[in-house]
N, C-alpha and C positions, 0 to 999 in steps of 0.2 A: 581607711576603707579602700579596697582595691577599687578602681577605674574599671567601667564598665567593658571599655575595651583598651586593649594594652596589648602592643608589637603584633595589631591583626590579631589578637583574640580575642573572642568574645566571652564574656560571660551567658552561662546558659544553666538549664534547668528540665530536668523530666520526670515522667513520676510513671511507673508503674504502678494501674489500679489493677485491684485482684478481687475474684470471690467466688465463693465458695458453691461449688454443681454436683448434679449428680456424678459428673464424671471426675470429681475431686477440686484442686483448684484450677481457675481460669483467669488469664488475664489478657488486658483491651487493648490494642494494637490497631493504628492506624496507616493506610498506606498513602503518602504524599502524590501529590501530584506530579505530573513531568514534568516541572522549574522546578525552580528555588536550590537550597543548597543541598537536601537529598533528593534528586529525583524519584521516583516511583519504587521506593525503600519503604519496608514496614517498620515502623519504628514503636516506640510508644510517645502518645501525647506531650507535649512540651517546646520551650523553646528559649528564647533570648532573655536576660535578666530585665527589665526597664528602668530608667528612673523611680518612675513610680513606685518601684515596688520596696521601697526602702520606708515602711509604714507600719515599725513597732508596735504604734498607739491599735493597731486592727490584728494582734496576735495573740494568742493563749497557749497556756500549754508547755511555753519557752521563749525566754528572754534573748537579747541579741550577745549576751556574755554565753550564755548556754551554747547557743546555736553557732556561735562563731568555733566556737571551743572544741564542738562535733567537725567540724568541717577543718580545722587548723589554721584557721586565719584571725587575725589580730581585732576585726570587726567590720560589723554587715554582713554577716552572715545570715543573718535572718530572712535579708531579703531574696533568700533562694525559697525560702520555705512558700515567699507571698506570691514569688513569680510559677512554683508549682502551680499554688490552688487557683491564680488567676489563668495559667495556660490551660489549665484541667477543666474547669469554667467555658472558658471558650472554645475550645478545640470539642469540649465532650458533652456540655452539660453538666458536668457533677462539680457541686459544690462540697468543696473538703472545708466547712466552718460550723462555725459555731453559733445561734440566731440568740440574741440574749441569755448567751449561759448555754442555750441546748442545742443540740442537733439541729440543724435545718428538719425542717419536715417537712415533703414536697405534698404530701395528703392533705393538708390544711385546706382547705377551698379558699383558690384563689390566689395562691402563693406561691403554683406552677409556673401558674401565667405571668403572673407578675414578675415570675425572676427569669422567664423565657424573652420579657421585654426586654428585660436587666442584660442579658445578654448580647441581644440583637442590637442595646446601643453601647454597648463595649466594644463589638465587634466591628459597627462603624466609627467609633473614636468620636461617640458622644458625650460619656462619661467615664469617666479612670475607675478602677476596679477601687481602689481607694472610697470612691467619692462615693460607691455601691454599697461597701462597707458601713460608710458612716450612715444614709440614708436607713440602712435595713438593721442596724447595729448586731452590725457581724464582725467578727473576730475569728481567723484563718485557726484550725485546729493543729498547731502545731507538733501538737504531742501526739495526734493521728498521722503524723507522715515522718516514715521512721526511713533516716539520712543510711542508704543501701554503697553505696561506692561513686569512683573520682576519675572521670576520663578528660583528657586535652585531647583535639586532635592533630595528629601526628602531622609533621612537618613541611609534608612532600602534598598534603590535602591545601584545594586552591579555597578553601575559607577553613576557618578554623577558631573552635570552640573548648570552654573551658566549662564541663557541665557537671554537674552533680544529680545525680541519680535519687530517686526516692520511693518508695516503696507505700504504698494506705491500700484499705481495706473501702469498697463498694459503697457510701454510707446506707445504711437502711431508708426504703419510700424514696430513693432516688435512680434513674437507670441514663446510660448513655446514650446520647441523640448526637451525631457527629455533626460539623461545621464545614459544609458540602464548600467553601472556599478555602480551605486548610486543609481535608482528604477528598482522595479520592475513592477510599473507600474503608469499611472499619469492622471488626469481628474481636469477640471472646472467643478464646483458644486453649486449651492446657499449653503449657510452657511444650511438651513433647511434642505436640503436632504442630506447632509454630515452627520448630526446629527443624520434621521431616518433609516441612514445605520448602525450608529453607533448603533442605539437602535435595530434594526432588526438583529445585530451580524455576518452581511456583512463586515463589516470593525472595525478594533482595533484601540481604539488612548485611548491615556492617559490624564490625567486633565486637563492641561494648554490648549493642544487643542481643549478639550470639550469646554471649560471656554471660547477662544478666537472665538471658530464658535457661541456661546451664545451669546456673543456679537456682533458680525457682523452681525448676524440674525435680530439685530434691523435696521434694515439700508438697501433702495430699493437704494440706487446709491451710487456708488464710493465716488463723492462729498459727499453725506451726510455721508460717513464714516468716510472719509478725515479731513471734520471740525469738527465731535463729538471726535476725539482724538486730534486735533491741541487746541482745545477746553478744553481738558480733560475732557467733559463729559459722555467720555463713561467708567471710572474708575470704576472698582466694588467695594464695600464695601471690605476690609479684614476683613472677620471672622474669627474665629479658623479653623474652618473647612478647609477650603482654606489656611488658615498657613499650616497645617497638611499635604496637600498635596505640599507644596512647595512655591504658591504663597507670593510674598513681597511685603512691603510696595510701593504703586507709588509716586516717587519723581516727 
């Protein structure tokens, strides 16, 4: 299993959530604070692999042979899948699992709250997303978070990351409530207007994100986003260019 960090990289994890507007599809982008390792960059939700998150026994959907197999690594691969739905969890509110067998369902009375607790002490390093799991018997919907593409960051960057990209759908009865210590601020966007903020010098983002709103910008519904990656044809060529900045081969 690779080491979580190796020669100053890290392993990491993000996930583009998407869904479906009148204005076609939209997806959730947050903008960091002035620290840390992107300053005031809109990114999409996500971050660092954990120890923790190497927790098979709370996955559905796909095994760590599967999952490893999508990604091109030998094993642990899985535990990209757990560090998505737990950074997505905390950064956003949306749970990507499964509550015995079915959809979370935040309509339930009383299930809100109770996983808004759930959150608040994840966030202060109460209890392990794990330990959340077993309590609520939930299992991370793996086969809902469809493996999008593979950036490193590039050499001459003063921290550097080894992330994997992932792509889900909104779950139903559930909506975004961002983590005011994580962003500093958050919006649903068409992949287009993300872009012309981007070029209008409204908002900062780096390659991989440019690269990944490029490509969802081909696409008016969730569904058809859905099956052009389950598909793999929404894969870009690797140029040099795109090595240059980070991007890797898609296994």
């Amino acid at each position: 299993m690779q080491p979580l960090e190796q020669n100053n990289i890290r392993l990491a994890a993000t996930v583009m959530l998407v869904r479906d507007s009148d204005r076609g599809l939209e997806v959730y982008m947050v903008q960091r604070p002035g620290r840390g390792a992107f300053p005031d960059l809109h990114v999409f939700p996500g971050g660092k692999v954990d120890a923790d998150d190497w927790a098979p026994e709370y996955c559905s959907g796909l095994d760590d042979q599967q999952a490893s197999a999508l990604l091109g690594v030998a094993r642990g691969g899985l535990r990209y899948w757990v560090a998505v739905a737990r950074e997505c969890f905390e950064e956003c509110g949306v749970l990507l699992a499964h509550q015995n067998g079915k959809p979370v369902d935040f309509a339930r009375p009383g299930l809100a709250a109770r996983f808004a607790q759930h959150r608040e002490d994840l966030l202060a390093g109460k209890v392990s997303f794990s330990k959340i799991c077993e309590m609520e018997s939930l299992a991370v919907a793996c086969d809902r978070l469809a493996y999008f593409s593979h950036w490193i960051t590039p050499e001459a960057a003063p921290r550097r990351f080894d992330t994997r990209f992932f792509l889900a759908a909104l779950p139903h009865q559930q909506a975004t409530l961002a983590d005011t210590q994580e962003t500093a601020d958050d919006q649903w966007d068409s992949p287009g207007e993300a872009l012309l903020k981007y070029a209008s010098k409204q908002w900062l983002m780096i390659e991989p994100t440019l690269r990944s709103l490029e490509t969802l910008s081909r696409y008016t519904t969730v569904d058809e986003a859905l099956l052009a990656v389950n598909l793999k044809t929404h894969v870009t060529p690797l140029t040099s260019a795109l090595s240059l900045q980070g991007m890797q081969k898609y296994h």
